[in-house]
C-alpha angles and dihedrals in degrees: 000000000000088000089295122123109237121223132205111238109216113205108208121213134251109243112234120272114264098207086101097045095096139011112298082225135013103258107182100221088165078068101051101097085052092055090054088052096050090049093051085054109043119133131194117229096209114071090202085069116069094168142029102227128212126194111192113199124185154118116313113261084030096122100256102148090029093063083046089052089046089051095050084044098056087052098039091048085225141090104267127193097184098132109052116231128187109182101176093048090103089215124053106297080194097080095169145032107273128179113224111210112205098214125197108203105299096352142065124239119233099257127070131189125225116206116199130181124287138268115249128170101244126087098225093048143076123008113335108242095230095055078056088055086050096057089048088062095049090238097127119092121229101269101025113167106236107223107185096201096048138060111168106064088141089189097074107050129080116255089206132031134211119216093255088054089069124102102237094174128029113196121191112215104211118180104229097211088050094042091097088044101049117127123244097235085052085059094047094052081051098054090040088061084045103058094044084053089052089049092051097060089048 
């Protein structure tokens, strides 16, 4: 038109992006069955430790007693519910201490879990971080009641601890799809756990 040649305008393609074009990490899934060997026959070189013994801390929401439940599943070769999870309660459905035992048929392996209450932004909300210190330390008996405004219920804590009482291995549950929306006083609770774990190893 107007005495000028039109053109035809091609619009090319982005070619689709490749970040999901392979694992974000190697998981070897040919060795699985060996892991679950090694772990059924674990054995603990002090006789003082019967158990190795895992605290998860996390949001709430975060997965904490499902991941317990897929653990004891994985040993039992059957589906387990034996930590109660509610993710849609909007506050901790896990209101007290328990310890998890990982059975292997008749027996118990020489590991436990131990599930808390959750995280949650608010003070007044959630475990208190001090009560999770406390379990570090192994200083929360089996049962104890979580009170998230307050931390120095003296009744319930041990006044001594046994080596098998102690926290060896402290796990943070965080839910993948929540991670960008967590809040920061989540984060400081976090790094105030954190910094009570790293004390303890000096």
């Amino acid at each position: 038109m107007g005495g000028s040649e039109s053109t035809e305008s091609t619009v090319q393609a982005k070619p689709p992006s490749q970040e999901f074009d392979k694992e974000w990490r190697d998981t070897p899934w040919e060795k699985k069955e060996l892991l679950e060997e090694n772990l059924r026959e674990l054995k603990l070189g002090d006789s003082n430790v019967k158990y190795i013994r895992i605290l998860l801390a996390g949001e709430v929401g975060a997965g904490k007693s499902s991941f317990i439940n897929s653990i004891n599943s994985v040993f039992q070769g059957r589906i387990t519910t034996e930590a109660l999870a509610d993710s849609g309660f909007g506050r901790s459905f896990t209101k007290t201490y328990r310890t998890y035992y990982i059975r292997n048929g008749q027996s118990v392996l020489p590991f436990v879990f131990n599930d808390i209450m959750g995280l949650e932004s608010e003070e007044s909300q959630g475990v208190h971080p001090e009560d999770i210190a406390k379990s570090l330390e192994g200083l929360l008996k089996e049962g104890h009641n979580f009170n998230p405004a307050v931390s120095d219920k003296n009744v319930d804590y041990r006044s001594e601890t046994r080596p098998e009482d102690l926290t060896y291995c402290l796990v943070y549950v965080i839910a993948a799809d929540k991670v960008s929306m967590m809040n920061e006083e989540v984060f400081k609770k976090i790094r105030y756990i954190r910094e009570n774990a790293s004390s303890l190893g000096e």
